[in-house]
C-alpha positions as CSV (number, residue, x, y, z in Angstrom):
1,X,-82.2,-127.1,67.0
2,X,-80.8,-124.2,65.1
3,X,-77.1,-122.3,66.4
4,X,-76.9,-119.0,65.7
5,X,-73.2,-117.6,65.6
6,X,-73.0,-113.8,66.6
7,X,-70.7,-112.0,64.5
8,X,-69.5,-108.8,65.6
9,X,-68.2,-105.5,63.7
10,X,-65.1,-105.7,65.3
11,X,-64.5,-109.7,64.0
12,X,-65.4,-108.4,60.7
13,X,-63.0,-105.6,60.6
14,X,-60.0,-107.8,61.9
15,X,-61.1,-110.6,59.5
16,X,-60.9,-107.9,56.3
17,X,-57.9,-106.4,57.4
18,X,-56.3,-110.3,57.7
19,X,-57.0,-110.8,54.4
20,X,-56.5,-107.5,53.2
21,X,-52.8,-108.0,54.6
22,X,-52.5,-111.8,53.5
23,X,-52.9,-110.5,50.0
24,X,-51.1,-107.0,49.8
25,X,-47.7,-109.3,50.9
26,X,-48.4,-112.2,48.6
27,X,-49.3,-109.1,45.7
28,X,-45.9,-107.2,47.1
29,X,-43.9,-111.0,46.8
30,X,-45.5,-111.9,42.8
31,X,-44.1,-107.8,42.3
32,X,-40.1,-108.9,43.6
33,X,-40.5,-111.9,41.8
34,X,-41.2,-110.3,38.5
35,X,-38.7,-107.1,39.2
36,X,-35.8,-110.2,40.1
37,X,-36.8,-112.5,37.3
38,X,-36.2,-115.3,39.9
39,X,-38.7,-117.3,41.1
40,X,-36.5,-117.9,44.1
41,X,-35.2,-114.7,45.6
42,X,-34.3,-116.2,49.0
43,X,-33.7,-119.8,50.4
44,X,-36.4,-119.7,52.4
45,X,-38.9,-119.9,49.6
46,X,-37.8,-123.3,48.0
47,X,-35.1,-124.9,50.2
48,X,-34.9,-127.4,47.7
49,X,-34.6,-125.3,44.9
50,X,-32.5,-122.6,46.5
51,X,-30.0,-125.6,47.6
52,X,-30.0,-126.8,43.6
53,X,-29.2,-123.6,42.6
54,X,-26.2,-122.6,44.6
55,X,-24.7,-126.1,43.7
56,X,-24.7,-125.5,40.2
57,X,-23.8,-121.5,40.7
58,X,-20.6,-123.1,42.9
59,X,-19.5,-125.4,39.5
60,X,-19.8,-123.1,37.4
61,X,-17.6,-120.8,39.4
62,X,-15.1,-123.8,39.5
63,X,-15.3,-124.0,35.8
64,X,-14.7,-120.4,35.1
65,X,-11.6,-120.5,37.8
66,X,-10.4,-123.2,35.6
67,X,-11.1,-121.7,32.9
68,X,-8.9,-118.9,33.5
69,X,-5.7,-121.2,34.8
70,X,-5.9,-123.2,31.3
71,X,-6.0,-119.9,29.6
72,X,-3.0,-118.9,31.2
73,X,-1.3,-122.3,30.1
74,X,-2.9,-122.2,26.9
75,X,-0.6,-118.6,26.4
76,X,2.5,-120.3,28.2
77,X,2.8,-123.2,25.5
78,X,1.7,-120.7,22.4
79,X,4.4,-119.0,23.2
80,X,6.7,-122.0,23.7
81,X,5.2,-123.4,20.3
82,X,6.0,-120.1,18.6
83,X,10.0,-120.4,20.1
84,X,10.4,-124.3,18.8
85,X,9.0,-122.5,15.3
86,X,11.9,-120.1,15.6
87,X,14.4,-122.5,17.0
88,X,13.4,-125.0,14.1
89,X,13.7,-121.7,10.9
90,X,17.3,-120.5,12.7
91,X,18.5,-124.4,12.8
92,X,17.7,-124.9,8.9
93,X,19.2,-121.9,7.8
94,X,22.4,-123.1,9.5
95,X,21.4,-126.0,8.0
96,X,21.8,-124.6,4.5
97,X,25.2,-122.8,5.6
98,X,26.9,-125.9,6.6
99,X,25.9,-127.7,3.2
100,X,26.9,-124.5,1.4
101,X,29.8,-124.6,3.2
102,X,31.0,-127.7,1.5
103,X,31.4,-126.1,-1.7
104,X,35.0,-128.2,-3.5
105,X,35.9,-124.5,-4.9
106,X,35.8,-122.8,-1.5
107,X,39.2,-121.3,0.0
108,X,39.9,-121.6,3.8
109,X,38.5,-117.6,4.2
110,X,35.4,-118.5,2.5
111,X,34.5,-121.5,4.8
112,X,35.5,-118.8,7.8
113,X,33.0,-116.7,6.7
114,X,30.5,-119.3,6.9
115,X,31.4,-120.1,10.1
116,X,30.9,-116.8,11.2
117,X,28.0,-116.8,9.8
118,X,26.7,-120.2,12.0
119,X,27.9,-118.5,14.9
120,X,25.8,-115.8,14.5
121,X,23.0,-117.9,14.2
122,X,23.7,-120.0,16.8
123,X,24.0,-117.4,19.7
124,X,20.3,-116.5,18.4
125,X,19.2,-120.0,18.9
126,X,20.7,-119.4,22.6
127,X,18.5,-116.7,23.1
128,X,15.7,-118.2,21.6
129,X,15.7,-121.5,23.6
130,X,15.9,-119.7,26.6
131,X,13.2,-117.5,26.2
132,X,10.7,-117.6,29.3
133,X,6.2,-116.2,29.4
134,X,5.2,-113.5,31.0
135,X,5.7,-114.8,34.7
136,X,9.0,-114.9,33.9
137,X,8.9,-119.1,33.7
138,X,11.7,-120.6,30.8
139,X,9.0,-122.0,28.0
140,X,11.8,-124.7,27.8
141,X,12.6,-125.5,31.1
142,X,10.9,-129.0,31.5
143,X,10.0,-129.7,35.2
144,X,11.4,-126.7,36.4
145,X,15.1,-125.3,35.6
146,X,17.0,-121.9,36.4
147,X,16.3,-118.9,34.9
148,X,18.2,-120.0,32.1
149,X,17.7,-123.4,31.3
150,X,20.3,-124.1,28.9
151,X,24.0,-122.6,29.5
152,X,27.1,-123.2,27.3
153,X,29.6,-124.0,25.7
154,X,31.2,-124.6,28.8
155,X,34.3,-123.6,30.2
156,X,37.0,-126.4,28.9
157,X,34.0,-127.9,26.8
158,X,31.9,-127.7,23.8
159,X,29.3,-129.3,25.6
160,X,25.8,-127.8,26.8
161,X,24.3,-127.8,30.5
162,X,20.5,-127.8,30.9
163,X,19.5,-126.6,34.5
164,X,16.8,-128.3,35.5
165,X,14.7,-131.5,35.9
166,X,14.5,-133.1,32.9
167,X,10.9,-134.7,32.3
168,X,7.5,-133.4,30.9
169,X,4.9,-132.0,32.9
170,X,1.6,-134.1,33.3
171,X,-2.0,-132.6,32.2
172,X,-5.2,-134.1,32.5
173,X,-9.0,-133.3,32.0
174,X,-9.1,-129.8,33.1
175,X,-5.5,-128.2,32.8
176,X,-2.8,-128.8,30.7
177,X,1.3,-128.4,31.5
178,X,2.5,-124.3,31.2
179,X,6.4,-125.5,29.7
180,X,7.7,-127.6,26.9
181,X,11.0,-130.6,27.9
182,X,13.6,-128.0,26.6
183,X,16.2,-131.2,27.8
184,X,14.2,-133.8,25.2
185,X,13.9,-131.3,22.5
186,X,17.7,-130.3,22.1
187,X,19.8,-132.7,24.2
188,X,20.7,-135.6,22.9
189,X,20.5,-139.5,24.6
190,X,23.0,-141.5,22.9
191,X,20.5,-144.6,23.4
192,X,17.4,-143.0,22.1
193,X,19.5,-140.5,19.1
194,X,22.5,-142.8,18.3
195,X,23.9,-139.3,17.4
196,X,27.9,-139.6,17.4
197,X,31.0,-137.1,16.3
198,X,34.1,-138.7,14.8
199,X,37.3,-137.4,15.1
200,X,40.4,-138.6,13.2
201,X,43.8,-138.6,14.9
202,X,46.8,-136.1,12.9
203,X,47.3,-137.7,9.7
204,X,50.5,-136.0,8.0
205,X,50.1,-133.5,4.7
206,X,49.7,-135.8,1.2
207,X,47.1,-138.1,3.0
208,X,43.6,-137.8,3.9
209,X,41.1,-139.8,5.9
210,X,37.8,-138.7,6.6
211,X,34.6,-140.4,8.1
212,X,30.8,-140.4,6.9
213,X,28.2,-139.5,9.5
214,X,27.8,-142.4,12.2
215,X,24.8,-144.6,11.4
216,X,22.6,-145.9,14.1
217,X,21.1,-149.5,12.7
218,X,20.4,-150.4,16.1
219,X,19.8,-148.3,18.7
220,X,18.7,-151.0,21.2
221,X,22.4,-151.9,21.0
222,X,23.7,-148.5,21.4
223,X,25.9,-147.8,24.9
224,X,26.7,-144.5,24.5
225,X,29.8,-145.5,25.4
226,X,33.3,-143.7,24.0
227,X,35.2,-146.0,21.1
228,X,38.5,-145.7,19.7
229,X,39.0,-147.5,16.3
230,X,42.9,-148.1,15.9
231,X,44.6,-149.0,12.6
232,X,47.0,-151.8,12.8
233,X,47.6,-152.5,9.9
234,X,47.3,-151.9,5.9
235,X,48.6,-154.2,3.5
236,X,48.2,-154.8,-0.4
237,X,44.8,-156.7,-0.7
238,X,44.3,-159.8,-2.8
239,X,43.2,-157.8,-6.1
240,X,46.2,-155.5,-7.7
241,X,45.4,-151.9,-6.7
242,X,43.5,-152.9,-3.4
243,X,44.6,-152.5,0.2
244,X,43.5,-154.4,3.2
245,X,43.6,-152.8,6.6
246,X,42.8,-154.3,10.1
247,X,41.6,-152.7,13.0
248,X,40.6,-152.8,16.7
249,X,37.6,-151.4,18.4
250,X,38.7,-150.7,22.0
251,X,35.6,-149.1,24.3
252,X,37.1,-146.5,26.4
253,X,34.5,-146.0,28.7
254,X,35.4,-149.5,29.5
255,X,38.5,-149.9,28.7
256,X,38.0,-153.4,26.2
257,X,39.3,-153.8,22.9
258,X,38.2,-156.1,20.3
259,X,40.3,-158.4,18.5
260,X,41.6,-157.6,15.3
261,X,39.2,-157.0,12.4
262,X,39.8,-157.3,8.7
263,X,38.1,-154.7,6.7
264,X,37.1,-155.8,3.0
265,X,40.0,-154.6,0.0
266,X,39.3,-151.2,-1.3
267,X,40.9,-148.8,-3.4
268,X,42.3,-145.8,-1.4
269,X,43.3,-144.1,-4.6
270,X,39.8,-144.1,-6.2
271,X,37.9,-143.5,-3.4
272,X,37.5,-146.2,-2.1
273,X,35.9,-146.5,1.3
274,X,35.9,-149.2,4.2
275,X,32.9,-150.0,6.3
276,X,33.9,-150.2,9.9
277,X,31.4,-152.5,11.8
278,X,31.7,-153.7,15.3
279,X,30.7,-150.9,17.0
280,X,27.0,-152.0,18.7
281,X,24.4,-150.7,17.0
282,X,26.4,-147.9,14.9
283,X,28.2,-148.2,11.1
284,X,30.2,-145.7,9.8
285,X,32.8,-145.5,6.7
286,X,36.3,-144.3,6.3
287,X,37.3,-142.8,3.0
288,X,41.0,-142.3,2.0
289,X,44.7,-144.1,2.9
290,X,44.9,-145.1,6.5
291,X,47.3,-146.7,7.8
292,X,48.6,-148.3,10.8
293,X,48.8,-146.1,14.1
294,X,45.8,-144.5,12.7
295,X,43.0,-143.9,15.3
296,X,39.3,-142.7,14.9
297,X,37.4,-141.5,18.2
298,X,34.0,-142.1,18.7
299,X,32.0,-139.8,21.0
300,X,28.2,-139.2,21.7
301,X,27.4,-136.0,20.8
302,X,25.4,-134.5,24.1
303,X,23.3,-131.9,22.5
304,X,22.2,-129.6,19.0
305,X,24.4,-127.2,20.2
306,X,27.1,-128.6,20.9
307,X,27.0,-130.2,17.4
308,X,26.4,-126.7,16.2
309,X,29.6,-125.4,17.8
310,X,31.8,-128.7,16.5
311,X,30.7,-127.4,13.1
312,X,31.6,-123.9,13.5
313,X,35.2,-125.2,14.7
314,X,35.3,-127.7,12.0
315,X,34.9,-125.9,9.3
316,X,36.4,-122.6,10.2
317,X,39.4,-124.6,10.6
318,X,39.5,-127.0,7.9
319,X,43.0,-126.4,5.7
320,X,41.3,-128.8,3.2
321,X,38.3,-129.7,1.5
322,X,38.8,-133.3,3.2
323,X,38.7,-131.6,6.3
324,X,35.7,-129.5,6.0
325,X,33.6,-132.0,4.6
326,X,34.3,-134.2,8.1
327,X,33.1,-131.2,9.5
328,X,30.0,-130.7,7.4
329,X,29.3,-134.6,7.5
330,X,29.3,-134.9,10.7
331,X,27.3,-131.5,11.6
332,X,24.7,-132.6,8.8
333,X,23.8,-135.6,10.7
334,X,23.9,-134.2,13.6
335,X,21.5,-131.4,12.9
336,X,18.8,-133.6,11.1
337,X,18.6,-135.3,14.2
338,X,18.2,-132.3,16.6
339,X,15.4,-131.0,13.6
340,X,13.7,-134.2,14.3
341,X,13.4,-133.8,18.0
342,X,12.6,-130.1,17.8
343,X,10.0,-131.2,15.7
344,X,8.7,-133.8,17.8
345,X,8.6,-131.2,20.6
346,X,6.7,-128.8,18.8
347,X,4.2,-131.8,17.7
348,X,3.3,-131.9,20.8
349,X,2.9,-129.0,21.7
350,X,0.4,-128.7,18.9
351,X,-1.4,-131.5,20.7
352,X,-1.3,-130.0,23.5
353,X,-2.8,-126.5,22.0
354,X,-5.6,-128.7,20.8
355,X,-6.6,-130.4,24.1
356,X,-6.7,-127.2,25.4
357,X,-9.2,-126.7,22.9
358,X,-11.3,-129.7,23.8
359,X,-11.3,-128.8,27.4
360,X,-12.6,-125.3,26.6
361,X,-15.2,-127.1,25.1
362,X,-15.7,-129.2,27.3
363,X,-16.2,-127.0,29.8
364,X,-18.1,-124.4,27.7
365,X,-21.0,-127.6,27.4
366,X,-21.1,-127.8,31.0
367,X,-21.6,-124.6,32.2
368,X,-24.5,-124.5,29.8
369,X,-25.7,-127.7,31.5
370,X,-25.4,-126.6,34.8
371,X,-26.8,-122.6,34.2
372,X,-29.6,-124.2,32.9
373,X,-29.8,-126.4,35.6
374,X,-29.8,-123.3,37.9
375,X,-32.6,-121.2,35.9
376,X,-35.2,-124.6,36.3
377,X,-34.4,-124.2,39.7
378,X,-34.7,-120.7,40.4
379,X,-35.9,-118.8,37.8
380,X,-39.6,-117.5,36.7
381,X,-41.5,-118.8,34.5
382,X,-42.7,-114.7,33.0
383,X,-45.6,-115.7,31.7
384,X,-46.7,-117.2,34.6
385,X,-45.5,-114.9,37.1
386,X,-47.5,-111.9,34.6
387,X,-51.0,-113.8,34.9
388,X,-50.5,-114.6,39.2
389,X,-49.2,-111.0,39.7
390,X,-52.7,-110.0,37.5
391,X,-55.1,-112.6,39.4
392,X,-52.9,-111.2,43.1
393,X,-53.3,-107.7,42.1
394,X,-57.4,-108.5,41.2
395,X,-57.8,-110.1,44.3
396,X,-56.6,-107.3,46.0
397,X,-58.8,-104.5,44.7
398,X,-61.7,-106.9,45.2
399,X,-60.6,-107.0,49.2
400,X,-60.2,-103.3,49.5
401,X,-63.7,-102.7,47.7
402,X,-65.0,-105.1,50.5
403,X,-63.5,-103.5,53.3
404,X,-64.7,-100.3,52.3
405,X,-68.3,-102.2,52.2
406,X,-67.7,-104.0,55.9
407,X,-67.0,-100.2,57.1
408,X,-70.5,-99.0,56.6
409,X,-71.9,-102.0,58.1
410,X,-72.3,-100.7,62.1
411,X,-75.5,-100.3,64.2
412,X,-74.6,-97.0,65.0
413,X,-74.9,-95.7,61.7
414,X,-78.7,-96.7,61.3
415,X,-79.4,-95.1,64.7
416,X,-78.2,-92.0,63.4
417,X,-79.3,-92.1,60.6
């Protein structure tokens, strides 16, 4: 048995213009796709994709946020490495002041002059240390200080304050710290610098006693306690021409003194010089004629500038060349030891500058990852979206030359005809 289906005109014409409107959207859809370049232009087209594709648009907006905090950091320590570089240049040419300073020819003007000269320096080193970036943050200041982290000499005191938290800020994978340990770069620790000043009681005109810079030859022993050596006495050593003087070590931080100590014979008269020991972890000499009631102090020195400052005072007021080269010993060691942590500091700054770098890097190898991750997920393949938009747009005219066809096909137009 054979069905026949009857089709009318009016299923045809709804049928053409179905198709006709099936393929003018999907032709008007290939057309956004190609004017957007996305193969994606809304979620609804590939959930999935769309989804992918804001995950890796959010990251990479993360990144670039970062991005800009580090490079704000990056400019904060630039800047501080650029002040240790000026604070380290301004310390060696006082440097080269205090040796020149003890010249054997120079009168007691000339060494003012130099100390003049230190001063000036040194009140630029004030300025230089306390410089602060654009936010108006110290470069120096550690974990957070005042505006000015370092303030001094202080009233009554040669001695330095730093305002703040000592400490270095932390950085990790994605940021670094924005400001340098000003405290660790030019404060001193007793225990970690075994950096001392001596100072030698009155000793009356036609004798001299000076001291060499304080060794440290152990700085696990080191207190930073005060000391007081105290002659008791000098006598004619063994040899003809020799002396022999003993001494007592009393701490006065803690108020215990040693028992007598006999120093080796020396020679006062040819220079001779005696090795005080007993002091933990330190060694220092004495050079000239002491003798008994004499007394050496022993202090940590708390900070480069105040070192700087004991200079100035030492050797602007030296009467003598025994006197001024105290002064200049002292300050020398002093100074090499506050070059050595300013140039630790601005080590590590450098490091600092270069993991910067790597995290730039870093980053930069990332956001490539993840844009690429972004155009596989909603970009268009051009080629491909050319040829469908041609095979769409072919289709089409194909569909309207039909229609036009279906139009003709009515009963009523052979009965009139």
């Amino acid at each position: 048995m054979t069905n026949f289906n009857r089709v009318s005109s009016a299923n045809m014409y709804d049928s053409t213009l179905r198709n006709l409107s099936a393929r003018q959207k999907t032709l008007a859809d290939l057309q956004e796709n190609l004017t957007s370049g996305k193969r994606v232009v809304r979620p609804s087209d590939d959930p999935v994709a769309a989804a992918q594709a804001e995950r890796a648009l959010t990251r990479i907006g993360r990144i670039q946020t970062e991005q800009r905090a580090l490079e704000v950091q990056r400019n904060a320590i630039t800047q501080a490495e650029s002040t240790l570089g000026d604070a380290v240049g301004l310390v060696q040419e006082i440097r080269q002041l205090v040796v020149a300073a003890g010249g054997g020819a120079l009168k007691p003007e000339d060494r003012k002059t130099y100390a003049n000269q230190i001063q000036s320096l040194r009140e630029q080193l004030s300025d230089v240390i306390n410089r602060k970036d654009t936010n108006g943050i110290p470069l120096l200041g550690a974990l957070g200080s005042a505006l000015e982290p370092f303030t001094g000499p202080l009233s009554g005191s040669p001695d330095y304050l730093f305002s703040g938290l000592p400490g270095q800020g932390s950085s990790n994978d994605m940021s670094i710290t924005s400001t340098l340990d000003g405290h660790a770069a030019l404060m001193f620790d007793p225990k970690r610098d075994g950096v001392y000043q001596a100072g030698v009681s009155v000793i009356p005109s036609g004798r001299a006693l000076t001291t060499s810079a304080i060794t440290p030859t152990n700085l696990s022993q080191v207190t930073g306690d005060g000391y007081r050596i105290d002659f008791t006495a000098v006598v004619p050593g063994a040899t003809p021409g020799t002396s022999s003087a003993t001494y007592t070590i009393t701490n006065t931080t803690t108020g215990v003194t040693s028992a007598p100590i006999t120093a080796p014979d020396f020679t006062p008269d040819k220079g001779g010089t005696i090795s005080v020991t007993g002091v933990p972890g330190m060694t220092f000499s004495v050079t000239g004629t002491p003798a008994a009631g004499d007394a050496i102090t022993l202090q940590p020195s708390p900070s480069l500038m105040s070192s700087i400052d004991g200079a100035i005072q030492g050797i602007g007021g030296a009467a003598n060349n025994n006197a001024a080269n105290q002064a200049v010993g002292q300050a020398l060691a002093s100074i090499d030891a506050g070059m050595e942590r300013l140039s630790n500091m601005r080590g590590y700054a450098g490091e600092l500058l270069n993991r910067a770098d790597r995290i730039t890097g870093d980053q930069g190898r990332r956001s490539i990852q993840l844009e690429a991750d972004r155009s596989r997920a909603e970009d268009l393949d051009m080629v491909k979206g050319i040829s469908d938009f041609q095979n769409a747009n072919v289709g089409y005219e194909a569909a309207l030359k039909s229609y036009a066809q279906v139009q003709r096909l009515s009963l009523f137009n052979f009965i009139n005809g």
